[in-house]
C-alpha positions as CSV (number, residue, x, y, z in Angstrom):
1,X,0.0,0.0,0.0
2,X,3.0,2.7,0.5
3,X,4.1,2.1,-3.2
4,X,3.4,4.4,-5.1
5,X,1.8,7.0,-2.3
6,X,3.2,10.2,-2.4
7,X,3.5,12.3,0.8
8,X,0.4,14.1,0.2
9,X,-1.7,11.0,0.2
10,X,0.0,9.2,3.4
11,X,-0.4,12.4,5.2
12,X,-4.2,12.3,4.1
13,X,-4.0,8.5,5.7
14,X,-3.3,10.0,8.8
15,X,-5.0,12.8,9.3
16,X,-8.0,10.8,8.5
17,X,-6.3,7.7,11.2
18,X,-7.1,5.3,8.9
19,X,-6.6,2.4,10.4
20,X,-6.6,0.6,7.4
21,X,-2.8,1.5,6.5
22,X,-1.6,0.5,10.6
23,X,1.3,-1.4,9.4
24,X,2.0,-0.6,6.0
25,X,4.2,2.5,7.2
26,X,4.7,4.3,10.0
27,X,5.3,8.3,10.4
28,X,8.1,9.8,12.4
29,X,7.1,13.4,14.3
30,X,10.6,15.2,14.5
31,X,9.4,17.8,17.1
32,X,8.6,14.3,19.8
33,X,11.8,12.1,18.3
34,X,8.5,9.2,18.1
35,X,7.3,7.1,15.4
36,X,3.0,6.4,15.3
37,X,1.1,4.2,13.0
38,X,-1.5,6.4,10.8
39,X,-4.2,5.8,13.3
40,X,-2.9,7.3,16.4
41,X,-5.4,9.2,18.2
42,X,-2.5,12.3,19.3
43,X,-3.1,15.1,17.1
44,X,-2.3,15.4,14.0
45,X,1.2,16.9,13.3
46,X,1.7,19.6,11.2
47,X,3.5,17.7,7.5
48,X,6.2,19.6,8.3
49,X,7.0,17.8,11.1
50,X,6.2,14.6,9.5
51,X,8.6,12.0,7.3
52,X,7.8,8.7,6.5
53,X,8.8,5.6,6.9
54,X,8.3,1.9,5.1
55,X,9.4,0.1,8.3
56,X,9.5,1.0,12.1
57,X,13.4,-0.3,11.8
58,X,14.2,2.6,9.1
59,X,12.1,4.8,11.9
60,X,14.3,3.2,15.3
61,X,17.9,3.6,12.7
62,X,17.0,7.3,12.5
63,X,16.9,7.5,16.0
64,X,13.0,7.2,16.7
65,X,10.8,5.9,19.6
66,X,7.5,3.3,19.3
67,X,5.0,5.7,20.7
68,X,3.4,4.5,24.4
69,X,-0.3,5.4,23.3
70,X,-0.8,4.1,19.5
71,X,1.6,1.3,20.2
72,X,2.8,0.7,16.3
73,X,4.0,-2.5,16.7
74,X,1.1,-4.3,18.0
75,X,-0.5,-4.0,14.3
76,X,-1.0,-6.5,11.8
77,X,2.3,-6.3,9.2
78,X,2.6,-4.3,6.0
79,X,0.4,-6.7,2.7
80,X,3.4,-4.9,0.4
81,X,5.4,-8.3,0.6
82,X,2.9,-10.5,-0.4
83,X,1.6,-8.0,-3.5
84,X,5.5,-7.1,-4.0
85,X,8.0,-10.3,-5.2
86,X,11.0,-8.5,-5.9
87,X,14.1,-9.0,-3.1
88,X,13.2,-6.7,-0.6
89,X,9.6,-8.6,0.4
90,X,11.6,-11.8,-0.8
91,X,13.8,-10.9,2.3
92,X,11.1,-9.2,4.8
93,X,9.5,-12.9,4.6
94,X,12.6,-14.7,5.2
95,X,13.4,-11.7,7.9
96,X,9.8,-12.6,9.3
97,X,10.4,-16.4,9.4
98,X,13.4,-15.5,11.4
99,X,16.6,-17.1,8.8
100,X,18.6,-14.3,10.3
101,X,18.8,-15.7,14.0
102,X,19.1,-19.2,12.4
103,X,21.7,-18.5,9.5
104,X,22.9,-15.1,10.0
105,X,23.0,-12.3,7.6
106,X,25.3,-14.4,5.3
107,X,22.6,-17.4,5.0
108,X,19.9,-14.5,4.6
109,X,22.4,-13.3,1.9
110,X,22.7,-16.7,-0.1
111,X,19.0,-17.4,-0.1
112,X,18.4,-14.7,-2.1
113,X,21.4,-15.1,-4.2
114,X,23.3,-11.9,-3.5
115,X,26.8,-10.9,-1.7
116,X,25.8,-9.4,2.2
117,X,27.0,-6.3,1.2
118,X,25.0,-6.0,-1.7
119,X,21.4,-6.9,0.1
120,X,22.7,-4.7,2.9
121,X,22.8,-1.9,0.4
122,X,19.7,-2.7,-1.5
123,X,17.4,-3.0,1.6
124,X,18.9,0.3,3.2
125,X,17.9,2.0,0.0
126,X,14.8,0.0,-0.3
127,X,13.6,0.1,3.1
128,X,15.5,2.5,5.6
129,X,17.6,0.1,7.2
130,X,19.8,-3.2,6.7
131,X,18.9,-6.7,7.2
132,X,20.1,-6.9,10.5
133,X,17.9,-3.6,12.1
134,X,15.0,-5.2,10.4
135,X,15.6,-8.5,12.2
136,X,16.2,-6.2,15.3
137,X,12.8,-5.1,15.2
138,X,11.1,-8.2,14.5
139,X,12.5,-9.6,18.0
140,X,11.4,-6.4,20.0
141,X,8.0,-6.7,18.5
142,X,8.2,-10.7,19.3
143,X,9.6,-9.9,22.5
144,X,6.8,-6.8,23.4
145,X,4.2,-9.7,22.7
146,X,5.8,-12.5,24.8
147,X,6.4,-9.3,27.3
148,X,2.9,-8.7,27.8
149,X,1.2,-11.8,27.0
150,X,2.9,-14.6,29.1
151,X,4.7,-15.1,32.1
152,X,8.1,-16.2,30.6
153,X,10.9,-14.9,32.5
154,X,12.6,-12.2,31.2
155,X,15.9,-14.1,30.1
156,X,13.7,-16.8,28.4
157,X,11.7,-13.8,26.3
158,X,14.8,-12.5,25.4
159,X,16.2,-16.0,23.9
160,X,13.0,-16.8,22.8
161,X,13.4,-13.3,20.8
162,X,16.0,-14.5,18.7
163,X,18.3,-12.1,20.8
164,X,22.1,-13.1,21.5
165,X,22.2,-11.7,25.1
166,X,20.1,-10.0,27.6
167,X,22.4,-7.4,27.3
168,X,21.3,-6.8,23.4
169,X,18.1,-7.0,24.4
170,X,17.6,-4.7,27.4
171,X,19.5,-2.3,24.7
172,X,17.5,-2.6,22.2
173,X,13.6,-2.7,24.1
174,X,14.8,0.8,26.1
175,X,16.0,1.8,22.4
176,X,12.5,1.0,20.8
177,X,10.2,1.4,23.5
178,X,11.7,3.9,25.5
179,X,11.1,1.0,28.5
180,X,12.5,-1.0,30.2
181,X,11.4,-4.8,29.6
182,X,10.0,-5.1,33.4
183,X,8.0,-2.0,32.7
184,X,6.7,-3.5,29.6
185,X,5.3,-7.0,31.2
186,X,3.9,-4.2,34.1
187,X,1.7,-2.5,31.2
188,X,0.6,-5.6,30.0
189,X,-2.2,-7.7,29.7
190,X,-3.0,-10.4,32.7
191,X,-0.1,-13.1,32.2
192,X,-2.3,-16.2,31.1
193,X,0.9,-19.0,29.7
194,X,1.2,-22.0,31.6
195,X,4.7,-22.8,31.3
196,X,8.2,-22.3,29.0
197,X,6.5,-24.4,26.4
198,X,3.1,-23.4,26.1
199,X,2.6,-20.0,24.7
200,X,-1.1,-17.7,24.5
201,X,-0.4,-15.1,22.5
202,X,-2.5,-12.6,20.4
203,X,-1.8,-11.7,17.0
204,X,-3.2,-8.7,15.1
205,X,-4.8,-9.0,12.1
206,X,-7.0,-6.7,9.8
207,X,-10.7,-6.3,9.6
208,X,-13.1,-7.0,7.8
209,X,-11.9,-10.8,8.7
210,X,-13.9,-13.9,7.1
211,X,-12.7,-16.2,9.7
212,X,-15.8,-18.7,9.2
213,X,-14.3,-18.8,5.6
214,X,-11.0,-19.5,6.7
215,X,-11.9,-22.3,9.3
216,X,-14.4,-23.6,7.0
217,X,-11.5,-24.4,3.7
218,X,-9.0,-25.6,6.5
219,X,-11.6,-28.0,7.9
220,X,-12.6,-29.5,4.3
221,X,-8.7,-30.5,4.4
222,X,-7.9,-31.9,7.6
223,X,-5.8,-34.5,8.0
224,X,-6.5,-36.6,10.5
225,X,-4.0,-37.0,13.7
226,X,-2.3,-33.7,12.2
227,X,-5.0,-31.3,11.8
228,X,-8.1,-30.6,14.0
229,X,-10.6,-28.2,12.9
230,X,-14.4,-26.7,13.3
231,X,-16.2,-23.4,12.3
232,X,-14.4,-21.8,15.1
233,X,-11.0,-23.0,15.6
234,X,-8.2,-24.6,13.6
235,X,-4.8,-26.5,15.0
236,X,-2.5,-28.7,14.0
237,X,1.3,-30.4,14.7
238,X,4.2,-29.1,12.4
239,X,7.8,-29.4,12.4
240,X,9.9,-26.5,13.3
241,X,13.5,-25.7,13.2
242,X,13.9,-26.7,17.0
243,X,11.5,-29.4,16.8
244,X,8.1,-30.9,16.8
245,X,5.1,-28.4,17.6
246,X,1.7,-27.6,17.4
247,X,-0.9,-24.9,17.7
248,X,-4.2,-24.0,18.0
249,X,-6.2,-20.6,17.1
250,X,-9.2,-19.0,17.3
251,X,-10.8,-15.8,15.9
252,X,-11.6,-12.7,18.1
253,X,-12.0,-9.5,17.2
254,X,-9.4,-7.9,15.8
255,X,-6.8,-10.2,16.3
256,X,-6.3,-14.5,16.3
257,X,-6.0,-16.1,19.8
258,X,-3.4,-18.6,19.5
259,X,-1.9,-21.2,22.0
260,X,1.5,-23.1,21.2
261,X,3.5,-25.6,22.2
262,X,7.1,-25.7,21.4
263,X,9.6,-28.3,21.6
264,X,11.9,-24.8,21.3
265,X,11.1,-21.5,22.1
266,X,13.2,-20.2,19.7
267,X,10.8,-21.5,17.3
268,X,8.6,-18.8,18.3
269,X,9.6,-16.3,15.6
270,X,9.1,-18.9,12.8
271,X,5.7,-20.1,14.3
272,X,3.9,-16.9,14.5
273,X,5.5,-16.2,10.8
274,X,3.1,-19.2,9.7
275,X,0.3,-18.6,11.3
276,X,0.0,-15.2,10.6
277,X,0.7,-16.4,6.5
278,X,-1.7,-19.5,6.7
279,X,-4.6,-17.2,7.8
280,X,-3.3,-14.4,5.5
281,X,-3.4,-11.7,8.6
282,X,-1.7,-9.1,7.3
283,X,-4.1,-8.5,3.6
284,X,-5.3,-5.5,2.7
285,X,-9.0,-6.7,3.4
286,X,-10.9,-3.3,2.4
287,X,-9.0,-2.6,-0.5
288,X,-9.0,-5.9,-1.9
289,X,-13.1,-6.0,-1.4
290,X,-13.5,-2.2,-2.7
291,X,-11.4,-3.5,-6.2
292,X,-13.2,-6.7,-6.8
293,X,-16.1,-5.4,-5.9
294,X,-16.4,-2.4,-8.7
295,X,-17.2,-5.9,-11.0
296,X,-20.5,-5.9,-11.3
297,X,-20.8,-9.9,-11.4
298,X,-18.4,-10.2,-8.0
299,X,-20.2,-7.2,-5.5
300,X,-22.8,-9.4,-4.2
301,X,-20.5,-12.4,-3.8
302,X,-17.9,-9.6,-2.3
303,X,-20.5,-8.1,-0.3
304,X,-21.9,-11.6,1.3
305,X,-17.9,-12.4,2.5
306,X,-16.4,-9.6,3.2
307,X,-12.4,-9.8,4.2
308,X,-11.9,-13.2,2.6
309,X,-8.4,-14.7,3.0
310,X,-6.1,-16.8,1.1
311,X,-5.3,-19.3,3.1
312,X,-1.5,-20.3,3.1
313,X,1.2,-23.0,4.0
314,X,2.7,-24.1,7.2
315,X,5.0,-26.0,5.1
316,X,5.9,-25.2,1.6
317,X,7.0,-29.2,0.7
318,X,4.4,-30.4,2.5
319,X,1.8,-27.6,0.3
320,X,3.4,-29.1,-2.9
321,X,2.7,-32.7,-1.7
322,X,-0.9,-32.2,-1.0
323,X,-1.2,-30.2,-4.3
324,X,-0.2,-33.2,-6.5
325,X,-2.0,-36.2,-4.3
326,X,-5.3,-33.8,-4.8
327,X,-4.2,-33.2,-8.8
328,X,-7.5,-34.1,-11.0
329,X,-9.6,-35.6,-7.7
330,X,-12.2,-34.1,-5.4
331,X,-10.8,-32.5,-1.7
332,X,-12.7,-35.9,-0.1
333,X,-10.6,-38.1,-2.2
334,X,-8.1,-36.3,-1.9
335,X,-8.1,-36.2,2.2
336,X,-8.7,-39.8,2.3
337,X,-5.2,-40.2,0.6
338,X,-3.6,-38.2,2.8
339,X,-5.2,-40.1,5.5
340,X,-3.8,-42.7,4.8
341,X,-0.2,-41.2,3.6
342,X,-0.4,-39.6,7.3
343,X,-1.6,-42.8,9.2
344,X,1.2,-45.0,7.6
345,X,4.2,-42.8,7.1
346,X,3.8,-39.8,9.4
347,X,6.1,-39.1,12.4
348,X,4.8,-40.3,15.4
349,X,5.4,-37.7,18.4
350,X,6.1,-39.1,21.7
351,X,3.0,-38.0,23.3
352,X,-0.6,-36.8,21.5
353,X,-1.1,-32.9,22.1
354,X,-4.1,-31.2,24.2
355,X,-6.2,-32.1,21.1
356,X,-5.2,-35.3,20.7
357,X,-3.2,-35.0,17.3
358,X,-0.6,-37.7,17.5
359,X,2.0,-37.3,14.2
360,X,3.5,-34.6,12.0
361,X,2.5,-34.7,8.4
362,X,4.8,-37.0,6.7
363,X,8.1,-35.9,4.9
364,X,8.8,-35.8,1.4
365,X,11.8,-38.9,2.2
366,X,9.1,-41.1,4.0
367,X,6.8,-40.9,0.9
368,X,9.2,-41.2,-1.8
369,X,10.9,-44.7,0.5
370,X,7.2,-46.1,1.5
371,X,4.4,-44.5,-0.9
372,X,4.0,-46.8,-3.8
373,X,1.7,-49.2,-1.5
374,X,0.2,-46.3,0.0
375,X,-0.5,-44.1,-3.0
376,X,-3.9,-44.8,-5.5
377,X,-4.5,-44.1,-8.9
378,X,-2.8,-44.4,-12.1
379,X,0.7,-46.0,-12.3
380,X,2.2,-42.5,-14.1
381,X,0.9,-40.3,-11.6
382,X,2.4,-42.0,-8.5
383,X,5.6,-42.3,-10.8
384,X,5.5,-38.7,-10.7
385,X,4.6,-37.9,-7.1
386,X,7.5,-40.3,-6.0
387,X,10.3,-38.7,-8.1
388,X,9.0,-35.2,-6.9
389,X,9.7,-36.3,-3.7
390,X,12.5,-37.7,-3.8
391,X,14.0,-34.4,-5.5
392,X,12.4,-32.7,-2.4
393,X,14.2,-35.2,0.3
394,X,17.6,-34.5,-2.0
395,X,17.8,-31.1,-2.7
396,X,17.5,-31.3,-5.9
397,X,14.2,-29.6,-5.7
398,X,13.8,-26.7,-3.4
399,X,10.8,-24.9,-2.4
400,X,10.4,-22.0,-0.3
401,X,8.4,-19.2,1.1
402,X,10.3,-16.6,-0.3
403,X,11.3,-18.1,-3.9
404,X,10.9,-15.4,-6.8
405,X,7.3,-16.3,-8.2
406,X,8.5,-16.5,-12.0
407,X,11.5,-18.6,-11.2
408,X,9.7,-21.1,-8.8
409,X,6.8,-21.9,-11.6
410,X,9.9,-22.5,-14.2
411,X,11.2,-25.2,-11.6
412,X,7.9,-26.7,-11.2
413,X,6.5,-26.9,-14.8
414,X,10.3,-28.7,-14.9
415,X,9.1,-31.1,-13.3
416,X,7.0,-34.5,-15.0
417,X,3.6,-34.5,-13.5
418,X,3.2,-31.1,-12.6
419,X,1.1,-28.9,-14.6
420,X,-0.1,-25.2,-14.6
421,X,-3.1,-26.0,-11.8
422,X,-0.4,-27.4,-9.5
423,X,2.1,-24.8,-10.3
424,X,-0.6,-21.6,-9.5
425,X,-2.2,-23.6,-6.3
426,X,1.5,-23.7,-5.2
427,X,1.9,-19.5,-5.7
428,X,-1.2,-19.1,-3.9
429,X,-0.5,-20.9,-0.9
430,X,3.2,-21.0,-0.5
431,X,3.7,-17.4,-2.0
432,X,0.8,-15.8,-0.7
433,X,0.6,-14.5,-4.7
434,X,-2.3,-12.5,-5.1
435,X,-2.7,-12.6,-8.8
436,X,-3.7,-15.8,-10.2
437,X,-6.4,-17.6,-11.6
438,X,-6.0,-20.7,-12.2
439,X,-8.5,-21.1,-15.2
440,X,-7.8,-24.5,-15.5
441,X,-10.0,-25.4,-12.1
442,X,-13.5,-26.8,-12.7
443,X,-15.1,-25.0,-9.7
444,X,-13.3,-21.5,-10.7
445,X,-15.5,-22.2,-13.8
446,X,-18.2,-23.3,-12.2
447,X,-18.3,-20.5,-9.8
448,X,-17.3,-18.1,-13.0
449,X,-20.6,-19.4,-14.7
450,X,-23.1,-19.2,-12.0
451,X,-22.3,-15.5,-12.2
452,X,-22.2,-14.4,-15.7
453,X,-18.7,-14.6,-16.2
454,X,-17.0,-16.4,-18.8
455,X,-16.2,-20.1,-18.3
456,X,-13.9,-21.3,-21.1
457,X,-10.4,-21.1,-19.9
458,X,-9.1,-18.9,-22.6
459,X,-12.2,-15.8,-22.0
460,X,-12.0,-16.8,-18.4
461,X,-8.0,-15.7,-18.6
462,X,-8.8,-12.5,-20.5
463,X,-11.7,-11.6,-17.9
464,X,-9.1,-12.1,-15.3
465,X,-7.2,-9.0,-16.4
466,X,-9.5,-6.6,-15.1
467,X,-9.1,-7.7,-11.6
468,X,-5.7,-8.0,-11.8
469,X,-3.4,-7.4,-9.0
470,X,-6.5,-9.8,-7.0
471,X,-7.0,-12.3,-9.0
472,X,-6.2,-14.7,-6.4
473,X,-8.8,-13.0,-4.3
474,X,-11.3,-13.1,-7.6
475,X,-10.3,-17.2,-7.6
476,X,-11.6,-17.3,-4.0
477,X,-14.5,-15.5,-4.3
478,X,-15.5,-18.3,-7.7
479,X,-14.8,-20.9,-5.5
480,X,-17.0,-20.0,-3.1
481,X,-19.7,-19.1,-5.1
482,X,-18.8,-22.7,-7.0
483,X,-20.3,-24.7,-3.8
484,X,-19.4,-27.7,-4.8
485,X,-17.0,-30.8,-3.8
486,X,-14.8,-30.0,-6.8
487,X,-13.1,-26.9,-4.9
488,X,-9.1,-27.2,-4.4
């Protein structure tokens, strides 16, 4: 949302505290030394006392403050690097999923295929500030949460942060906050985590929210022992760098409730990454709706469910593996494969969470060694699903999170047995990629039909244009409208 607005119009933003842009920049008032996210209540500023900035770590490098009332980081995060794929959002994603306490800078560096002084200079000119102040704000805004919201001690919040000593991290929380971490947990909420392992924690996202949408498409796809889900709540186990995990959330206003357990809390950076991406927190909800909704065969579809999300991945291998076991079959059949995938070759944890989920979705090596017996259907396609994998468990194949869009569907059209459906579903969910429509799918057509729009793949492509960059968004709305059991 901040490309391509000029001062004027982000001053408008936040005279008008729009709440709307919370997240997708913050302003700096020179006169206080603090930064504010456009919908701070304090008065307005006068625009000369007002610069902007894409991220509060350009606002802390030029010697800024979080302000104590608006509280800028406790907002969902900027929707630029899910509409943006160049290496910037490519690297706030990999920032977000916290590579830079795992792998340093260097291994930040290699991912996206450039020297470390290179992407320091590109995302200082990009962004305000290199990759390490923009993983130095991620932990204080990790850390503010764990802060306020559980009753970790400090020294474990800290770690937990992804920070290298307490030290570091007293530095940096009296640096951003202006307080110390004890006065922080004082201004918090009422501590409500049970232990060093169990996390509740709140996490912002935007409104309008379709969370009965949400719960509803993760619920058709459940896999047993992994996944639990209802028209409230959705959890499930996952593997995480530290170890086995799992989760649980539910909707509130305003924000998702979530509770996790943690082999690591380390893992706590990469965890809320996911969640926040599988539920699609940080879209652009009233934007999105207001452009698809100027088509006069999507406003009452828009208007019926407004805030939809696209749901994303925990897991980008495991998002791949589902995509080609549920190529060309219904969700049901497709689920009852994955059943049985999970119930035979799944990691078995050494105790069943709260909810009862007992495995971790099995890896890419466990199918390719034992899924010939498993797998059903014709002999070519479980060919094909079996060498995929076994390019996954090598390396051979990589997927990823924050893989350039054009360059990841090259690598999977590469492959035998993936086609254009698989490759888009993969954007969509792994990437978060807001433009496609995959005109290929019989209940996008469907859906496309049942509303006066065209239904032959090549029109249906052509239509697609004019609700370009959404199309993704368009693609959820067909589904929905489609009804029916052939929905991906």
């Amino acid at each position: 949302m901040l490309a391509g607005m000029d001062f004027e119009q982000r001053y408008r933003a936040v005279a008008t505290r729009d709440a709307r842009f919370d997240g997708a920049f913050v302003l700096a008032v020179r006169t206080t030394g603090i930064y504010c996210r456009p919908s701070c209540p304090a008065r307005t500023p006068k625009p000369t006392n007002v610069e902007f900035f894409a991220t509060s770590a350009a606002a802390h490098t030029a010697g800024y403050r979080a302000c104590k009332r608006c509280l800028p980081e406790a907002v969902p995060g900027s929707p630029e690097w899910n509409l943006r794929s160049d290496a910037a959002a490519r690297a706030m994603r990999l920032i977000a999923d916290g590579v830079v306490e795992r792998e340093g800078v260097p291994g930040l560096a290699a991912r996206l295929g450039y020297t470390t002084r290179h992407l320091n200079r590109l995302l200082t000119a990009e962004l305000g500030a290199g990759p390490l102040a923009l993983a130095r704000a991620h932990r204080a805004q990790t850390a503010r949460e764990l802060l306020i919201s559980t009753e970790l001690p400090v020294a474990d919040v800290a770690f937990a942060s992804g920070f290298g000593s307490i030290r570091q991290f007293n530095d940096t929380m009296a640096a951003v906050f202006d307080r110390t971490p004890a006065q922080l947990r004082a201004g918090g909420r009422h501590p409500r985590s049970g232990g060093s392992a169990t996390l509740h924690l709140s996490l912002p996202v935007r409104e309008p929210f379709d969370a009965a949408g949400a719960f509803a498409w993760l619920a058709a796809r459940a896999v047993s022992g992994v996944e639990t889900a209802g028209p409230d709540h959705y959890g499930r186990t996952l593997a995480l760098p530290g170890g086995p995990a799992s989760f649980d959330v539910r909707a509130e206003p305003g924000q998702l409730r979530l509770t996790a357990r943690l082999s690591r809390l380390e893992d706590v950076t990469p965890l809320l990454y996911r969640v926040r991406r599988l539920f699609d927190a940080d879209a652009d909800p009233v934007g999105i709706d207001a452009a698809l909704a100027q088509v006069p065969e999507l406003a009452a579809s828009v208007a019926a469910t407004p805030g939809i999300r696209l749901p994303g991945a925990v897991d980008p291998q495991e998002m791949l593996l589902r995509a080609l076991v549920g190529q060309q079959i219904s969700v049901a059949a497709a689920r009852t494969q994955l059943n049985r995938l999970t119930e035979a070759l799944g990691t078995r944890l050494a105790h069943p969470d709260e909810a009862g989920r007992d495995r971790l979705f099995p890896t890419a090596a466990a199918i390719a060694e034992g899924g010939r017996t498993i797998l059903v259907g014709p002999r070519q396609r479980i060919d094909n699903i079996l060498a995929i994998t076994a390019r996954l468990a090598s390396g051979e194949l990589s997927l990823g999170f924050a893989d350039d869009p054009d360059e990841q569907r090259r690598r999977l059209l590469a492959e035998p047995g993936i086609g254009e459906w698989t490759a888009d579903y993969v954007a969509m969910r792994v990437l978060g990629h807001p433009d496609i429509l995959p005109v290929g799918d019989v209940a996008v057509r469907t859906g496309a039909k049942r509303l006066g729009l065209p239904d032959r793949p090549a029109a249906l492509r052509e239509w697609g244009r004019t609700v370009s960059p959404w199309r993704s968004y368009a693609s959820l709305q067909l589904w929905r409208v489609s009804a029916t059991k052939e929905q991906r």
